[in-house]
Structure formats: structure tokens, C-alpha cells
C-alpha positions as CSV (number, residue, x, y, z in Angstrom):
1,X,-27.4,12.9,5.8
2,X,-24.3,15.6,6.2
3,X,-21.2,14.2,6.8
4,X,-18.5,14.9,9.4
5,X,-15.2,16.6,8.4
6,X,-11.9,14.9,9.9
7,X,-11.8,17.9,12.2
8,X,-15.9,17.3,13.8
9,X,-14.8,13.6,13.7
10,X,-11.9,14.2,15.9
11,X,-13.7,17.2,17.9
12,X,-16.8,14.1,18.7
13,X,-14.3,11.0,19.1
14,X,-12.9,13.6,22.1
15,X,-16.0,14.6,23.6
16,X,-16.5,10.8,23.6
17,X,-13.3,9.6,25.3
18,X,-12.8,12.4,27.7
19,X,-15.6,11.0,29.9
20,X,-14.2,7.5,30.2
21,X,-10.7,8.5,30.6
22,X,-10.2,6.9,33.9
23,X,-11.6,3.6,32.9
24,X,-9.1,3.9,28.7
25,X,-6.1,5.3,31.2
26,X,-6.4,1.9,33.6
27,X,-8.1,1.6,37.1
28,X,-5.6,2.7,39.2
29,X,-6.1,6.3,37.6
30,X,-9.5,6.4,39.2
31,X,-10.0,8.8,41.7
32,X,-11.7,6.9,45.0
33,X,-13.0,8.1,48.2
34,X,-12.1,7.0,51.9
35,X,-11.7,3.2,52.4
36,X,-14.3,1.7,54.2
37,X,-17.6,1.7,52.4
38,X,-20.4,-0.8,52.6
39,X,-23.8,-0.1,50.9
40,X,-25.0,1.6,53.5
41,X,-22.8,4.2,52.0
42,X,-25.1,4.4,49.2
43,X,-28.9,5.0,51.2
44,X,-31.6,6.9,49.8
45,X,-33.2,9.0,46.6
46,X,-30.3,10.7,44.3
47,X,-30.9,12.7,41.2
48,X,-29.4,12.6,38.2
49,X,-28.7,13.5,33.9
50,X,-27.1,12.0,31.3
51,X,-26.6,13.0,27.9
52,X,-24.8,9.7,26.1
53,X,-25.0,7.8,22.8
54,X,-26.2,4.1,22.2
55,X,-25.8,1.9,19.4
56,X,-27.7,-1.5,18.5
57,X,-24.9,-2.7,16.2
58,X,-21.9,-5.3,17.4
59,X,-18.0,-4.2,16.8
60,X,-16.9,-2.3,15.7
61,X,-19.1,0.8,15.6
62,X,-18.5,3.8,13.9
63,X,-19.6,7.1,15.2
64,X,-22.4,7.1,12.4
65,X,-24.1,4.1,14.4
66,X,-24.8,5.8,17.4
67,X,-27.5,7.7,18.4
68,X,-28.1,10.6,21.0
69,X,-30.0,9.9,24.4
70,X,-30.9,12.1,27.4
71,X,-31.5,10.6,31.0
72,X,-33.6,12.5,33.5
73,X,-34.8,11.2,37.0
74,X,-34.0,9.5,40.1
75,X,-32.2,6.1,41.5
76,X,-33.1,5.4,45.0
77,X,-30.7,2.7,46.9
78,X,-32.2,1.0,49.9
79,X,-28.7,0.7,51.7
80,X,-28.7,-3.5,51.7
81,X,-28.3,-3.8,48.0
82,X,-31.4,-3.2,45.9
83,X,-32.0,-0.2,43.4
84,X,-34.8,1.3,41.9
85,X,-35.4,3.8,39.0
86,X,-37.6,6.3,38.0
87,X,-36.8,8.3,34.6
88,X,-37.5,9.7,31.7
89,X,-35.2,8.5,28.6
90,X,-35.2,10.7,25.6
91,X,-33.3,8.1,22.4
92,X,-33.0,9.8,19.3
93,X,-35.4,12.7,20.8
94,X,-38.5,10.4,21.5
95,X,-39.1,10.5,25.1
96,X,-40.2,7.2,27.4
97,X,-41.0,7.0,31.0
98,X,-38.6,4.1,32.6
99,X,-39.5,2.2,36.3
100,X,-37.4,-0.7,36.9
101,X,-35.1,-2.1,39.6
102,X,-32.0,-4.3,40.0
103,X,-29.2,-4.8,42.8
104,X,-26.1,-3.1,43.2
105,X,-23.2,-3.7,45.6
106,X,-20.1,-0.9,47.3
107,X,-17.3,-2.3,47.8
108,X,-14.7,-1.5,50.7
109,X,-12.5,1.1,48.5
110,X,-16.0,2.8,47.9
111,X,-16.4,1.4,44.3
112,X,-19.7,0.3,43.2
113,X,-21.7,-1.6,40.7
114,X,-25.5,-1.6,40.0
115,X,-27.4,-4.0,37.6
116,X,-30.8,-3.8,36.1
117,X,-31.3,-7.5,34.9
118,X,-34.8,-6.0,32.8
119,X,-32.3,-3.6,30.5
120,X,-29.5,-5.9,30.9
121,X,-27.5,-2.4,31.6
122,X,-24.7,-2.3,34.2
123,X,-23.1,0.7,35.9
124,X,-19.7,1.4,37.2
125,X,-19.7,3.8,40.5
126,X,-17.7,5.7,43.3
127,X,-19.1,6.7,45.9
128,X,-17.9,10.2,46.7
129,X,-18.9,11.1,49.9
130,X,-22.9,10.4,51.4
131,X,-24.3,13.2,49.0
132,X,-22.0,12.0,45.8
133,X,-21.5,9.4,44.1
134,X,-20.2,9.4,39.9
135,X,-20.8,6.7,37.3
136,X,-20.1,5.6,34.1
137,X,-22.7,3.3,32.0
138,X,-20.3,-0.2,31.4
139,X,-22.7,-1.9,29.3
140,X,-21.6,-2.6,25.7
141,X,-22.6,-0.3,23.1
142,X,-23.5,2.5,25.6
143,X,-22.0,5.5,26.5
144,X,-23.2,7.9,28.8
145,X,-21.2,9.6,32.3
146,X,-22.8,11.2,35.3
147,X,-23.1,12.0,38.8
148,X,-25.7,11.6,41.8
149,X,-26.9,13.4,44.0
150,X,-28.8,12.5,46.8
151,X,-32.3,14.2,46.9
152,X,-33.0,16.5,50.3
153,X,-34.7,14.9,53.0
154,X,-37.7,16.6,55.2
């Protein structure tokens, strides 16, 4: 296995950070959408793609202990709280069809959460406006960023 120079070190420890520099820089840095949102805010089928890392190792973890992932598919949120999930997750370039389904819950300030209890993952959100909505994967060990975006209706 090649190994990193101090320079690609510093180059991948940036490419990592930059996407959860809201939640390193502190909450109140986070940009938020109009007040008022329930999760009805959040109805219907949205796309969405990550690229991310994951590790299976506890702290601390060195860059060498992740590995690279690829999320392709949709979420669709029924607009009382419950989520469901239909993707394709590529770890470490081996591909695997995921269907599962948790709960999630928007808060007033248009900040979300959604948990899938069968993955144990949880996911930080903001919902944007009532085609956008970004996220950032707050489970332990993971790191992956995105955005959805709701699917068109006929």
C-alpha cells in the first residue's frame, strides 16, 4: 500500500473537513431556512448522492482506516414522520442494494433529523425550501454530505 505525503495528507484531511464546517465552526454558523417548519415541510420522493468515507474502528481513526463509499437513490418522507429508503451503496467499490425505513422529525427553525434504527445511522438536515433540503451523516465513524431533491411529480 502507497503512502500519503504530508501535503495529500493535508490536501484529504481538507476535503474532509470542508463538508462539516458548519457543524466543527458551532451551530449557530448554520445557515437555516424561514422559521416555521413542521414535517409536512419535508413530503414526498427526493433524490440524492453521496460520496463519503466510513470506518469500523473506535477513536481515534486515522485517515488510513477509512474507506470510500458512494450513495445513489431516493428517501421518500410521508410528511407525519416516517422515512423510507431505496439505494444503492457502493463500500470500498462493491455495490449493495439498500430498502429500509426509520422516522425523522423538522423542527420549527426548519432543522431536521432522520433515524434508521436497522443501520443504527442518524442524519442531520435543513430543510431549504419544499424542493431542498441538505444533510450531513451524524453517525459515528461516518462521513458523507449531501443534498435532496425532491423527485417531479405527474
Amino acid at each position: 500500500m502507497r503512502k500519503l505525503s504530508r501535503a495529500s495528507l493535508a490536501a484529504v484531511s481538507i476535503l474532509l473537513i470542508l463538508p462539516l464546517w458548519p457543524t466543527v465552526a458551532g451551530r449557530s454558523s448554520v445557515m437555516k431556512a424561514a422559521a416555521g417548519c413542521t414535517n409536512k415541510n419535508l413530503k414526498g420522493a427526493y433524490a440524492t448522492a453521496i460520496n463519503g468515507f466510513i470506518t469500523f474502528e473506535t477513536p481515534p481513526r486515522l485517515v488510513s482506516a477509512f474507506y470510500p463509499i458512494a450513495v445513489s437513490g431516493t428517501l421518500t418522507f410521508d410528511g407525519v414522520g416516517s422515512v423510507s429508503r431505496v439505494f444503492v451503496f457502493s463500500f470500498a467499490g462493491v455495490p449493495s442494494p439498500v430498502n429500509d425505513a426509520g422516522t425523522y422529525q423538522v423542527n420549527s427553525d426548519c432543522t431536521a433529523s432522520a433515524n434508521f434504527p436497522a443501520t443504527g445511522e442518524t442524519f442531520d438536515l435543513v430543510v431549504v425550501d419544499k424542493q431542498t433540503a441538505t444533510f450531513i451523516n451524524a453517525t459515528s465513524g461516518a462521513v458523507g454530505a449531501g443534498t435532496l431533491i425532491r423527485q417531479q411529480q405527474d
